[in-house]
N, C-alpha and C positions, 0 to 999 in steps of 0.2 A: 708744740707743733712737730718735736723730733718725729713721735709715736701718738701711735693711737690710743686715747686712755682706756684702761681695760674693762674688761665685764663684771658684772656682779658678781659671776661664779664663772670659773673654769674647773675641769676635771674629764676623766674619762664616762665615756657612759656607763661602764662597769662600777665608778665611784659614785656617780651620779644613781644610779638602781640601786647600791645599797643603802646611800643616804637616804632613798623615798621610800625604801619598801614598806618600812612598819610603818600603819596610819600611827600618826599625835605621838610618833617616837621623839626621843630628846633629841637625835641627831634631825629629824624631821624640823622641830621647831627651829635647833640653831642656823639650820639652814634658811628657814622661811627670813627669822631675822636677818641674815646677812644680806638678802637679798635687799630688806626693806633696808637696813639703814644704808647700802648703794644708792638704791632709787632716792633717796632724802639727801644723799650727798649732791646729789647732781639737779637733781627736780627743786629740792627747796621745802617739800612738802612734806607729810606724813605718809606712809603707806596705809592702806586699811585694813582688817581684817578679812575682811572679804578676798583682795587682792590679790593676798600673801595665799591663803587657801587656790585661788582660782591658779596660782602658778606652779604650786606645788602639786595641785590636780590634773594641770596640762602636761608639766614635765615628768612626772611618773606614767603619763601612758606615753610618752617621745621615750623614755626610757626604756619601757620594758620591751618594745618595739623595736630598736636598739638592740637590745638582748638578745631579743624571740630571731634577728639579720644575720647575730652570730658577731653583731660589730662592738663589742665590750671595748676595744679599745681604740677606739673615735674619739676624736675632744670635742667636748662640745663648748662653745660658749656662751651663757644665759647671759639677757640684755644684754647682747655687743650695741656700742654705741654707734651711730651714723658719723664717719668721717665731717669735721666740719660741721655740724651740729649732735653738740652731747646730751642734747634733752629730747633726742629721737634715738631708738634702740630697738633691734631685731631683738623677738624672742628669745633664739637660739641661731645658731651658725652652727653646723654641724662643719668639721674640718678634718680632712686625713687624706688617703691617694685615690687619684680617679684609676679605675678600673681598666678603664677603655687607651689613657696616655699614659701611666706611670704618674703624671703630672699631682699638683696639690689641685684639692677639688674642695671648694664649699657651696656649702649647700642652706641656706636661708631657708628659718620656717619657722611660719607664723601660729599660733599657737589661740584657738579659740574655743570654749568652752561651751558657745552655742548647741542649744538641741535643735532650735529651726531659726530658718533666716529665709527670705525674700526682699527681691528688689521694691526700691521706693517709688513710686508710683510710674511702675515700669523704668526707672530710670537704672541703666546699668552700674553705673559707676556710684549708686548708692544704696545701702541697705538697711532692711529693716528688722530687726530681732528682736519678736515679742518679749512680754515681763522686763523689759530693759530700763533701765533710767533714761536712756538716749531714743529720742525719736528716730534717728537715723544714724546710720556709720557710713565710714569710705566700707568700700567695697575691701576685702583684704587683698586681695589679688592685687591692686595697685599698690599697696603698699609693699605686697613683696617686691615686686616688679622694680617700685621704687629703690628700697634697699640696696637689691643684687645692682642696678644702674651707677647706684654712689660707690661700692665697692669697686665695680670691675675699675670707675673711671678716677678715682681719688688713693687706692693702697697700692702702693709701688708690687707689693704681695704677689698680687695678679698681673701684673704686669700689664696692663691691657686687654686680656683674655676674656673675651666674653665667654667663651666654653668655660672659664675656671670658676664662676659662679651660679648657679642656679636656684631657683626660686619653689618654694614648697605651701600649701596652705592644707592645716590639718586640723578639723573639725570634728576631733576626736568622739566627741557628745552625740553627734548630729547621723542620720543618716541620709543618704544620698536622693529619695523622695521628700525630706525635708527641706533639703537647702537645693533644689533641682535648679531654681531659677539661676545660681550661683557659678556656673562652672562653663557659659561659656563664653563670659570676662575673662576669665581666667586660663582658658584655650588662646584667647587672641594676646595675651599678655604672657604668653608661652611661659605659664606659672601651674604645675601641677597641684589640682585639687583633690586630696581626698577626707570622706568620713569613715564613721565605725565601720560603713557598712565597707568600702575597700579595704579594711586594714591592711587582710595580706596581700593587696598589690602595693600597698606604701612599703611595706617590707620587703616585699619583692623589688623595689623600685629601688632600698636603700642598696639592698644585696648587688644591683644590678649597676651602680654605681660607684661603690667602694670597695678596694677592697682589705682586706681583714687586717691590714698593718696599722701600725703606733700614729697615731695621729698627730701626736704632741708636737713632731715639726713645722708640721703644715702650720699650725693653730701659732708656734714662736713665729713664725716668717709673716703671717699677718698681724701681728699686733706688736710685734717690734717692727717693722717695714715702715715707709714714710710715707704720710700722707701730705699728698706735695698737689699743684696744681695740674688739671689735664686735660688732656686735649681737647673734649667737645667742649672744653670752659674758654678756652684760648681759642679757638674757631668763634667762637660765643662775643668773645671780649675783644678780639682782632674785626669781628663784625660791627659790633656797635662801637667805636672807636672809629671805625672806619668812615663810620656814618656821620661823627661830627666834625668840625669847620679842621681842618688840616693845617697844622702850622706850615709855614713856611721857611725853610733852614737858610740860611746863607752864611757866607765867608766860614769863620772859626767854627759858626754853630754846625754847620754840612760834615765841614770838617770832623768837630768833635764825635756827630754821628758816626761816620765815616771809620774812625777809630776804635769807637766801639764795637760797630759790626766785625772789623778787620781782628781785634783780640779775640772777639767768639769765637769766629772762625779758626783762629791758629790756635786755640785752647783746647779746641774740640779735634781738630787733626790731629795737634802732638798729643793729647790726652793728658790736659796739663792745666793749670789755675793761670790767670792773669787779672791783674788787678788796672780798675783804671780810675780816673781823679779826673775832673773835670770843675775848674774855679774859674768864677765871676761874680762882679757885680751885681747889685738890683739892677732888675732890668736886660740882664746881659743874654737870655734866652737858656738859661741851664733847664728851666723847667719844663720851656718848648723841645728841647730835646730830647729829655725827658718820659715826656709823653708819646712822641714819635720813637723812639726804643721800645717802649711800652706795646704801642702796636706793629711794629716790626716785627718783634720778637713774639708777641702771640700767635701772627701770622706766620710766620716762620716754625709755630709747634714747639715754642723753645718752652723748658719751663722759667716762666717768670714772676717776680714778686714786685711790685713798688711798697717801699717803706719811708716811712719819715721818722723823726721824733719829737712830732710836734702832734698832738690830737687835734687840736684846732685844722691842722693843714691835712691832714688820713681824714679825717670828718667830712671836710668839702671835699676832696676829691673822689671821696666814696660817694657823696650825694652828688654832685654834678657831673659824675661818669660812669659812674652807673645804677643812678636813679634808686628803682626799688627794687632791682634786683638782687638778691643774698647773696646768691652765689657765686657773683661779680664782687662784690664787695670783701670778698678775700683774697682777692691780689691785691689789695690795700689792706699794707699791715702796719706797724710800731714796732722800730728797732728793738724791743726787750721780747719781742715777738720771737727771737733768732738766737734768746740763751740759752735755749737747749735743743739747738739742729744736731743733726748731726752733720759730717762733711758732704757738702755740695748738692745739699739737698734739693737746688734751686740750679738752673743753668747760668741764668741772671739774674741778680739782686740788683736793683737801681735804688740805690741809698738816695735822695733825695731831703736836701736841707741838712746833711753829713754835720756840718758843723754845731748842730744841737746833740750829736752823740755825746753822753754819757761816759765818766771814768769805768762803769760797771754797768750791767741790766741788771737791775733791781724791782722787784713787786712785794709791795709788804703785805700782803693780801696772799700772795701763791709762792712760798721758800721754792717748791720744784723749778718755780722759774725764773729763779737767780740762779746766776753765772758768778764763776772766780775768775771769770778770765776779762780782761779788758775789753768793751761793747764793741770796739774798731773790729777788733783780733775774731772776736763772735760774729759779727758781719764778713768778713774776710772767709772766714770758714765755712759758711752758711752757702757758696754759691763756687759755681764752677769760675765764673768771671762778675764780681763785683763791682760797682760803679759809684760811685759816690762824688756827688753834687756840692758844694759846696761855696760859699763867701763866708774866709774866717774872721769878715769886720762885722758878719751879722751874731755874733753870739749873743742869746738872751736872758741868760738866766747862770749863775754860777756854778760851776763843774761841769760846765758844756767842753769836750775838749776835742772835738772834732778841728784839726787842724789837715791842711799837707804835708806839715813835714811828720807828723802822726800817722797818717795811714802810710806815708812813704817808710817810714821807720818798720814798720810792724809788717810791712810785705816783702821787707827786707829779711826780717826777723826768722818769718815764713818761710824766705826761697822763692818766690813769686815775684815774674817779672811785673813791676808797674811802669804805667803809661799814664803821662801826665797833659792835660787839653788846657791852654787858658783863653777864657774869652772876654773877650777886651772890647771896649767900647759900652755904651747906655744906649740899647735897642730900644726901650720903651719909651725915654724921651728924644730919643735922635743923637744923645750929647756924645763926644770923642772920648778921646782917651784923655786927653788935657784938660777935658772938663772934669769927668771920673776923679781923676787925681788931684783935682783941684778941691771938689768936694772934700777926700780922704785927707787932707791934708788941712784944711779948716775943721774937721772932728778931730784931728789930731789922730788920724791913722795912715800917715805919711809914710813914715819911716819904722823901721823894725820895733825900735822902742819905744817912741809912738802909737804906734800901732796896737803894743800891750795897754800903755796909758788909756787910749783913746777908748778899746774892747772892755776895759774896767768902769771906765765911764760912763759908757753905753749902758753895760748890764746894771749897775747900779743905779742910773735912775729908773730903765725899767722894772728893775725890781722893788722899787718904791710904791 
């Protein structure tokens, strides 16, 4: 989640035109390979022979193209992957300095081997390219459109910048009375389209945008950059959040709100980490406030993550919050989601059910995404002001070590002021605090030593 995984091939265009120029060169073929066994890392699949040819035929004319602009040293990156889904991937990203700002400029382009195309039964946004396997395709113009949209609003890179992305479709095979019907989806999707027959206004076009410096930073700064959550996702998820049944806060729980908001705020003034803890009971409303920071903080443009470490509990909350929508569905994450942030990647982390953290973030499936460091200590770090939710009589499972006096320890450890909420009372069944303790104290989680007794007893028969 630090970064964004990388492409199948990076290099300059001037590396990229020597590696294509001889047809069925050996550097030719090792390249085709490396592309294919990328694609098969990520996809699951084989590549085809066909494929491999169709790409290594598309990017030797992006290349020479390239050359013919005078931009040898451009970086290009073949299949960059979509932020947030890795089994969608631009052809190429061209990356290096805009012209016109000094700024980092890319340039998305889709890459099609088409000689004629036409719309499917007049329908714009769908298309038809004879001798094909496929009856119909998306239109490519949407998809660039698409792309340059997940970039500008998901790579920290861009900052926001819609001028810092733009969208290209190049139909290198084709010429411009073959694919006529094609170009003016693609005007309205302010996606330039060109064939053989423009070539040199695509080259004009690159000339006229970049200019002749090292690319190589622009290209570090987007694929080490963070891809974090953004703003029309949080407008998105503060809207439909909005739109269901709204808890209602009272006494401790307002308060503990209240808390929260108050540490953003003074984290964000002094320029500075605060850490905050909020314990209860079942029943005590940690989750209703929970969910109400959730949409505060989206509407307020914050960036925000909800985590658990529970799948069962990310699972519902992803289905009953935001239904079927994907792209909602990554504000809900799993605490080993956050072993390799880097700092503050997040404005607010809302650790939610904290007491299921883990000694470590561990995936035996992904080494990249194990951590050496304590899971607490990688949540802490993960977030400008961290929040973590917590009853440490609910642990369920052995080596759960999410406690208070754990993240109080480790915020310490850090330099980071924590701020501690307790909420008291059983809101679900009505019962007091006499009753609470009356229960805790029948499980044998009375008292401190108790309390361990009693949290061993627990986890033990559930783990039966």
């Amino acid at each position: 989640m630090a970064k964004q995984p990388g492409p199948a091939y990076r290099g300059s265009a001037d590396a990229l035109f020597t590696a294509l120029s001889t047809p069925l060169s050996e550097m030719e073929k090792a390249f085709s390979s490396s592309l294919g066994e990328a694609t098969k890392q990520e996809t699951g699949r084989p590549v085809k022979a066909g494929e491999l040819r169709a790409w290594t035929n598309s990017l030797s004319a992006l290349a020479r193209d390239l050359k013919d602009a005078g931009l040898g040293r451009l970086e290009v990156l073949v299949e960059y992957p979509m932020p947030h889904n890795k089994r969608s991937s631009a052809d190429a990203v061209l990356a290096g300095v805009d012209r016109r700002t000094g700024k980092d400029l890319f340039v998305v382009v889709e890459l099609k081997q088409w000689s004629e195309a036409e719309l499917y039964e007049d329908d714009e946004k769908l298309v038809v390219v004879p001798r094909t396997w496929k009856d119909y395709d998306t239109h490519p113009a949407i998809q660039v459109s698409n792309y340059c949209q997940k970039i500008v609003e998901n790579c920290s890179a861009v900052d926001g910048r819609p001028d810092a992305v733009e969208g290209v479709v190049y139909l290198h095979n084709a010429t411009r009375q073959s694919v006529r019907g094609l170009f003016e989806l693609a005007l309205d999707k302010n996606v330039r389209l060109f064939t053989m027959t423009e070539r040199s206004a695509f080259v004009e076009y690159l000339r006229d945008r970049f200019e002749g410096a090292d690319g190589r930073q622009a290209a570090e700064r987007l694929l080490n950059g963070r891809v974090q959550p953004n703003q029309p996702l949080l407008r998105k998820a503060a809207n439909v959040l909005k739109g269901r049944d709204k808890f209602v806060l009272l006494g401790e729980q307002q308060k503990a709100f209240e808390i929260v908001r108050h540490a953003v705020e003074g984290a964000f003034a002094a320029n500075t980490k605060r850490v905050v803890t909020i314990t209860g009971g079942p029943g005590s409303g940690k989750t209703a406030v929970a969910m109400e920071l959730l949409h505060y903080m989206a509407e307020a443009n914050r960036r925000v993550w909800y985590a658990t470490g529970s799948r069962a509990f990310t699972e519902t909350m992803r289905r009953f919050v935001t239904g079927s929508d994907k792209d909602l569905r990554n504000l809900f994450k799993y605490f080993n989601d956050f072993a390799t942030s880097g700092p503050n990647e997040a404005d607010i982390l809302i650790a939610d059910e904290a007491h299921r953290a883990r000694l470590k973030s561990f995936d035996r499936f992904r080494k990249d995404k194990c951590s050496p460091n304590p899971q607490i200590q990688d949540l802490i770090n993960a977030a400008r002001v961290p929040v973590f939710f917590l009853d440490e009589h609910q642990v369920v499972k052995p080596g759960e070590v999410g406690t208070l006096a754990a993240i109080k320890s480790y915020a310490q450890q850090l330099n980071v002021r924590h701020h501690h909420v307790s909420l008291e009372g059983q809101w679900r069944c009505g019962g007091s605090v006499a009753y609470d303790l009356w229960v805790r104290r029948l499980l044998g989680l009375g008292s401190e030593d108790g309390g361990r007794v009693g949290r061993r007893r627990v986890a033990r028969a559930l783990d039966r």
